[in-house]
C-alpha positions as CSV (number, residue, x, y, z in Angstrom):
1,X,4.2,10.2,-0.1
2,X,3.5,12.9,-2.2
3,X,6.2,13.9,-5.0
4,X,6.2,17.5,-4.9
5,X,5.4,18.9,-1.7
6,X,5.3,23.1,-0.8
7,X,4.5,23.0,3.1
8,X,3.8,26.7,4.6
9,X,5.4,28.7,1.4
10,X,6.1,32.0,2.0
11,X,7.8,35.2,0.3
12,X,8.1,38.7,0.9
13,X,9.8,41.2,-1.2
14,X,11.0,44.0,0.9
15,X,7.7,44.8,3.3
16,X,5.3,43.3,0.1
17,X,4.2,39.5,1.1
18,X,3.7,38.1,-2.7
19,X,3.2,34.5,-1.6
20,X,1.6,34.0,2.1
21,X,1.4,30.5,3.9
22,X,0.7,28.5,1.1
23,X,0.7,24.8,1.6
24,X,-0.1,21.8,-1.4
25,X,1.3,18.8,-2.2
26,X,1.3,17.1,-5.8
27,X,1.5,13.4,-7.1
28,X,3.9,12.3,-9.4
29,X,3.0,12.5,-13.1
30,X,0.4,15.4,-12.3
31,X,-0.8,17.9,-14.1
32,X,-1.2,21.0,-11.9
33,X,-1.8,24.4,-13.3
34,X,-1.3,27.8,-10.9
35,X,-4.1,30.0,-13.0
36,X,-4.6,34.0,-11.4
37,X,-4.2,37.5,-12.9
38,X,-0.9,39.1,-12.6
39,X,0.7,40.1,-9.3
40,X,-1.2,36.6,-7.9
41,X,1.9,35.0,-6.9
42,X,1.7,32.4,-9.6
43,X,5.0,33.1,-11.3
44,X,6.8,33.4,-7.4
45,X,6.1,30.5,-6.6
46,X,7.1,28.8,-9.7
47,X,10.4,30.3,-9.3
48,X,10.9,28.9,-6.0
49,X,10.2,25.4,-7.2
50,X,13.0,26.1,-9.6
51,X,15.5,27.6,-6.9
52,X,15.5,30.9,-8.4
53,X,13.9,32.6,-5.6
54,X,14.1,31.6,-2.1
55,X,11.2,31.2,0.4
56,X,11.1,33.9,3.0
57,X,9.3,30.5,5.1
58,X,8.2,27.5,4.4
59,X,9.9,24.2,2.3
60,X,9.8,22.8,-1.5
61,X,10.2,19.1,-1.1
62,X,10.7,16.7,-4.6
63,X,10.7,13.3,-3.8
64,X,11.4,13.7,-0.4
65,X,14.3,15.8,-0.5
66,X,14.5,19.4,1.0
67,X,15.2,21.2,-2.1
68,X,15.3,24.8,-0.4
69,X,19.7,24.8,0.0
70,X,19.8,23.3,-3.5
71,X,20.8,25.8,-6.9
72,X,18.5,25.2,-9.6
73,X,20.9,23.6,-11.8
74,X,20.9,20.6,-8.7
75,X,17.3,20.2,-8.7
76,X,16.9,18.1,-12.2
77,X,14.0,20.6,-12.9
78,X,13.3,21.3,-16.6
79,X,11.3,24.7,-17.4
80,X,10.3,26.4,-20.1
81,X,10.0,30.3,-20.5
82,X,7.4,32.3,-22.2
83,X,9.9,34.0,-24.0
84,X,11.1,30.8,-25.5
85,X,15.1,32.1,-24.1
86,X,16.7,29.4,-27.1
87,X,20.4,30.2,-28.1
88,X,20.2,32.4,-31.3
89,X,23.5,31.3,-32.6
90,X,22.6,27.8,-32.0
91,X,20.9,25.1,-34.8
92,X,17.7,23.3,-33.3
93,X,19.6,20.5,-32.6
94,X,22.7,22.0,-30.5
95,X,19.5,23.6,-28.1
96,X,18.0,20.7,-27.8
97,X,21.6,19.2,-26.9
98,X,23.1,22.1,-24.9
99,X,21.9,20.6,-21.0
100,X,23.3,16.9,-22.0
101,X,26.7,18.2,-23.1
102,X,26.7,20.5,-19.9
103,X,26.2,17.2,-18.1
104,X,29.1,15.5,-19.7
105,X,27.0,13.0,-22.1
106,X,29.1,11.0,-24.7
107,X,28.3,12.6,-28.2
108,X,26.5,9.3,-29.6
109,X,24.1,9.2,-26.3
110,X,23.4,13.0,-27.0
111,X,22.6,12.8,-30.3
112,X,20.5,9.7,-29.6
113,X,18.5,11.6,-27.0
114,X,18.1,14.8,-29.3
115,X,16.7,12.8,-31.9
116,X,14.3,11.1,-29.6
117,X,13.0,14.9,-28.2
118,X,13.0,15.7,-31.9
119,X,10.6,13.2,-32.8
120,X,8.7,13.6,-30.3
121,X,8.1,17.3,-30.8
122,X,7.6,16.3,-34.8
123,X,10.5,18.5,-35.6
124,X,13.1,16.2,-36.6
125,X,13.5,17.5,-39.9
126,X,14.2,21.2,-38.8
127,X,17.4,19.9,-36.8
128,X,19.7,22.4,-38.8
129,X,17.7,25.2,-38.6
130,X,18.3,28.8,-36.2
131,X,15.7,29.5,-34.0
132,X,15.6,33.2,-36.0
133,X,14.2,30.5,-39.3
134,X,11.1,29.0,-36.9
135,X,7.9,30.4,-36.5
136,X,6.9,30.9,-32.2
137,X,5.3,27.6,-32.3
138,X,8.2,25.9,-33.4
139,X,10.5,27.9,-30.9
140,X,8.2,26.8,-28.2
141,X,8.4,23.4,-28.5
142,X,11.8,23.1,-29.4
143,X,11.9,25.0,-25.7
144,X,10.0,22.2,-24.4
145,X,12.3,19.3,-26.3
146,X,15.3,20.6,-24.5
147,X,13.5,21.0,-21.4
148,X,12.7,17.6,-21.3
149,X,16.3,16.0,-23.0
150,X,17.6,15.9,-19.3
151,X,14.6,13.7,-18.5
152,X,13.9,16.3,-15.5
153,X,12.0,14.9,-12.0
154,X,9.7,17.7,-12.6
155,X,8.7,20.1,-15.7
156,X,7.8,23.8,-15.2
157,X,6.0,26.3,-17.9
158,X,5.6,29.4,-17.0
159,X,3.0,30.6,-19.2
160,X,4.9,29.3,-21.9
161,X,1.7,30.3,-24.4
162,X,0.9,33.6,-24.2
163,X,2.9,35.1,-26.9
164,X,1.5,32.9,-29.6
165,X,-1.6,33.3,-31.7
166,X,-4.6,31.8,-30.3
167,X,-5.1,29.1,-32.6
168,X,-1.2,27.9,-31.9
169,X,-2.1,28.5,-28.4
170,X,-5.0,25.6,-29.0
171,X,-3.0,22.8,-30.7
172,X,0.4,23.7,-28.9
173,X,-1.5,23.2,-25.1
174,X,-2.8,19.6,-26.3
175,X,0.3,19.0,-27.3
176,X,2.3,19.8,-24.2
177,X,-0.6,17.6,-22.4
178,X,-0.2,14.6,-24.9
179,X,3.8,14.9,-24.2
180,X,3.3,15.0,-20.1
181,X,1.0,12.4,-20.3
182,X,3.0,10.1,-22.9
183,X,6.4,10.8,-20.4
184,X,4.6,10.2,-17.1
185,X,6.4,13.9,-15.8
186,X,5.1,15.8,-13.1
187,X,4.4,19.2,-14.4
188,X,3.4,22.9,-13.1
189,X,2.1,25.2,-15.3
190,X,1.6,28.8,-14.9
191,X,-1.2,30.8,-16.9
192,X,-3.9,33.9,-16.4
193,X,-5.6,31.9,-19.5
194,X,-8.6,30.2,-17.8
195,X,-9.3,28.2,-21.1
196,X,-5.8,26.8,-21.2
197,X,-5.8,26.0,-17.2
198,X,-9.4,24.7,-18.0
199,X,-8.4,22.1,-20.9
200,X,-5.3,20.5,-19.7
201,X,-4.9,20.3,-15.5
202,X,-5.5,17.5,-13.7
203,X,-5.9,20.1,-10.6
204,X,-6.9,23.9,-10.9
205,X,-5.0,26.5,-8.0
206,X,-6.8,29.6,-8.3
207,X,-4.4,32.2,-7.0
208,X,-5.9,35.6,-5.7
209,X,-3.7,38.0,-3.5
210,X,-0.6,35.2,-2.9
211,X,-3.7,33.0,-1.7
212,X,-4.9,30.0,-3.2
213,X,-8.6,30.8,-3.2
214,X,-9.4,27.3,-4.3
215,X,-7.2,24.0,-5.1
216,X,-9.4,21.7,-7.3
217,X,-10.4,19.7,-10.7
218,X,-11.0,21.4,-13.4
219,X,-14.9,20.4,-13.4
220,X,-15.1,21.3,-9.6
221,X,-13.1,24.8,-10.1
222,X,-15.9,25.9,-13.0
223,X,-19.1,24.4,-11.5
224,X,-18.4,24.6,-7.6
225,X,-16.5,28.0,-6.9
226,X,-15.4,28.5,-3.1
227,X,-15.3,32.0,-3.7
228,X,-16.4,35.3,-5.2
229,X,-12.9,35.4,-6.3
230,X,-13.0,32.1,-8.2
231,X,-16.7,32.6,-9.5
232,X,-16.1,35.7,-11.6
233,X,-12.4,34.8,-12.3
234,X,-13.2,31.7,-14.0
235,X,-15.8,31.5,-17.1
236,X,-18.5,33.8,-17.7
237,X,-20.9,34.0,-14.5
238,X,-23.8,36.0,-13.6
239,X,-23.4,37.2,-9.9
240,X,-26.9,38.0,-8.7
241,X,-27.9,39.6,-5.3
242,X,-30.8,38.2,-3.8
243,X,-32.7,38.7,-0.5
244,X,-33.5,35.5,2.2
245,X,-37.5,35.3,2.2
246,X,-37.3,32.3,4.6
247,X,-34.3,30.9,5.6
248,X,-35.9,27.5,6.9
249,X,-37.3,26.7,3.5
250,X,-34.1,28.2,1.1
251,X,-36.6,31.2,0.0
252,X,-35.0,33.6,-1.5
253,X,-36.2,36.3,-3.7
254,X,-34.8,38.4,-6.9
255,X,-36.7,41.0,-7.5
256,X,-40.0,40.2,-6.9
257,X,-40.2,36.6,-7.9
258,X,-39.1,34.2,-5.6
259,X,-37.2,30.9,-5.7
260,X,-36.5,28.0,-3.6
261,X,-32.7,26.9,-3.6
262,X,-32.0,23.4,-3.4
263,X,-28.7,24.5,-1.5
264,X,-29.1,25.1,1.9
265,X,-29.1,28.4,3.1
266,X,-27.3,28.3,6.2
267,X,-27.1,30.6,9.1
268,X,-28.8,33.6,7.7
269,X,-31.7,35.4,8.4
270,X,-34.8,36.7,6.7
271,X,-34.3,40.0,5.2
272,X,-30.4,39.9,4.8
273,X,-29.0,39.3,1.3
274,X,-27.1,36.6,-0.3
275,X,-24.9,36.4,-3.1
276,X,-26.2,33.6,-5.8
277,X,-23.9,32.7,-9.2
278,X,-25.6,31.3,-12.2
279,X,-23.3,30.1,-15.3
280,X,-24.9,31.9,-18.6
281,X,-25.1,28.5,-20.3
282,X,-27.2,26.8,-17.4
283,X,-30.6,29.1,-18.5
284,X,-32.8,28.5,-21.5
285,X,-35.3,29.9,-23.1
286,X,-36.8,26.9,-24.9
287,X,-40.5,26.0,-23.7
288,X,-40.6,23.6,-21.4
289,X,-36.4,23.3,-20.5
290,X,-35.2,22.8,-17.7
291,X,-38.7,23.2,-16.2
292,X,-38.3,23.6,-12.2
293,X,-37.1,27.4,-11.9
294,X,-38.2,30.4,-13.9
295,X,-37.4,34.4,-14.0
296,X,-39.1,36.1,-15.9
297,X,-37.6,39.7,-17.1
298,X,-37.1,42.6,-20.6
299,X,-34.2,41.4,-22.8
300,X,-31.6,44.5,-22.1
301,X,-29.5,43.4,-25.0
302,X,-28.4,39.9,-27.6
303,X,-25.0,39.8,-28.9
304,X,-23.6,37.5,-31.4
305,X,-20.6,35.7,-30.8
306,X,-20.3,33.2,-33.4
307,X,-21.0,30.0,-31.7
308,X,-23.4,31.3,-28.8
309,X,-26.1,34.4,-28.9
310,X,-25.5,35.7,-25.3
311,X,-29.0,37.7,-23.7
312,X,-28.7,39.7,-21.3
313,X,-32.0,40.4,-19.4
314,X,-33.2,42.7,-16.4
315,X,-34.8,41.1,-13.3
316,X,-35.6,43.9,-10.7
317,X,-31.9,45.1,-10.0
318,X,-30.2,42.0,-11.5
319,X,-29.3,42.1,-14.7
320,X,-28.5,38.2,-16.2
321,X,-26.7,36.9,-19.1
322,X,-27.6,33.1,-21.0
323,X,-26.4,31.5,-24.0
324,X,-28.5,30.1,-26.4
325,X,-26.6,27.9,-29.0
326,X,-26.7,29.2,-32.6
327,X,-28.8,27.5,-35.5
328,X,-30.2,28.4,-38.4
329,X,-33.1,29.5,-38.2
330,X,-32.7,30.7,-34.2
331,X,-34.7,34.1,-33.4
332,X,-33.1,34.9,-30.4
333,X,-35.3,37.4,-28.4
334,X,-35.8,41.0,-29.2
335,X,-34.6,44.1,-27.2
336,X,-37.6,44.8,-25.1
337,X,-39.4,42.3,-24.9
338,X,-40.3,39.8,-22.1
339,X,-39.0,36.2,-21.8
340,X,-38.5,33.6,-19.3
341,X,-35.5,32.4,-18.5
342,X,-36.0,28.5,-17.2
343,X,-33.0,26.7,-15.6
344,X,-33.1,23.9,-12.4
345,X,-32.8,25.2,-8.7
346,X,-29.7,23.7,-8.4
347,X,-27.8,26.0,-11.0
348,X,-28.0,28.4,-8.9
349,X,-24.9,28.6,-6.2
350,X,-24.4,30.3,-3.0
351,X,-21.4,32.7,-3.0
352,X,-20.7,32.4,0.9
353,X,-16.9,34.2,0.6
């Protein structure tokens, strides 16, 4: 049995449906991450984990108990806010230790467990400090120490990140996955940051429109989107019309030079048009790469972003973007003038929603 379970979730605010008939289930000890721009439903349904919102339909289920006539503070949930929401007049420690005395712990048991969440945060030395004396980093994971001093059945972040810098964001997210990992906890997480979703999940839901578009592993969410939705939301993608030359053989055409897709076609005809993605980091332009596929097009533009030199480059209509991986020494291609991009059949995917 699975130890989270949302079966036919559904909420409505007034005549607006935020969340509509959404239905997953989630081992215990896994990492899931809800990632979608705001207004997805993300956050909603978060909240109706923790019992602050209730479902206009549907069930939450946590180790097969109906949680849906349960308060929050009933559910053993731990969270952790974006906006941090410690007790300014409170040291590190008495945070950290405010859910066990609420809970009636003896003092020595309390103070044993706040140590523990101290240590394992590597703040133990900052017990006596005010929140108002820590940078956002520090905030955040004492946050996430007394979130998990209760030892919660399940852990929520919602988008606990975002207010950070972005190279806290990096070393905070591994930590939070080192943490979940080391405590075995099942854990939501809530972010628009593809990266973050990206680095840490076990499983990727793609939300779009109180939908999930797509419920997968990271590797599957990046390299084998469902949608159109999922395709441009996550990564950099080039999404390139082209037209069916002959359905029977996966002939297609962009522009005037045609391809054969190792993908099947499918129940189209010759003529219509179909909607292809191709990553920017699956083309090259080295002689000889990739080999099976080729476009050949004028170089509309080469911008340098530190790492990567991302082309763009006109076929026909299409205009398509590659990486080529800095070097010294790289001459990246001029504006104006014609290269090949070479890449395999199969990096290019059929967009079928």
């Amino acid at each position: 049995m699975s130890f989270l379970e949302l079966a036919g979730i559904q909420k409505s605010f007034g005549p607006v449906q935020v969340v509509k008939d959404f239905n997953m289930t989630i081992e215990k000890g896994e990492f899931v991450s809800f990632l979608g721009p705001s207004g997805c439903g993300k956050t909603t349904i978060l909240r109706m984990i923790a019992g602050f919102e209730t479902p206009s339909a549907g069930t939450v289920v946590i180790n097969g108990r109906n949680q849906n006539q349960l308060k929050p503070n009933q559910r053993n949930i731990g969270m952790v806010f974006q906006a941090y929401a410690l007790f300014p007049n409170m040291t590190v420690h008495d945070n950290v230790a405010f859910g066990l005395k609420i809970a009636g712990m003896e003092k020595s048991a309390v103070d044993a467990r706040v140590k523990e969440m101290l240590g394992l945060i590597h703040l133990d030395h900052l017990a006596d400090r005010y929140p108002y004396q820590m940078s956002g980093g520090q905030q955040q994971r004492v946050a996430l120490a007394r979130a998990l001093a209760p030892k919660p059945q399940v852990l929520l972040l919602d988008e606990p990140l975002s207010a950070l810098d972005a190279k806290i964001r990096v070393s905070l997210r591994e930590e939070i996955r080192m943490i979940q990992q080391q405590l075995g906890i099942t854990t939501v997480f809530v972010t628009h940051d593809q990266e973050e979703a990206l680095s840490i999940s076990d499983r990727i839901v793609v939300m779009n429109g109180g939908r999930a578009d797509q419920i997968g592993t990271p590797f599957d969410i990046y390299n084998k989107p469902a949608t159109r939705f999922v395709a441009s939301f996550v990564g950099t993608l080039n999404l390139i019309e082209a037209k069916v030359v002959d359905p029977a053989t996966n002939r297609i055409s962009i522009g005037d030079q045609g391809i054969t897709l190792r993908e099947p076609l499918g129940a189209v005809k010759a003529g219509e048009t179909v909607s292809l993605a191709l990553r920017p980091e699956a083309g090259s332009i080295a002689e000889g790469a990739k080999g099976d596929t080729a476009l050949t097009g004028e170089v509309a533009s080469s911008n340098f972003l530190g790492s990567v030199i991302r082309t763009r480059m006109k076929v026909g209509d299409a205009v398509i973007s590659f990486d080529m991986f800095n070097a010294p020494g790289l001459s990246p291609p001029a504006v104006g003038e014609v290269t090949t991009l070479r890449f395999t059949a199969s990096d290019l995917l059929i967009i079928r929603e």
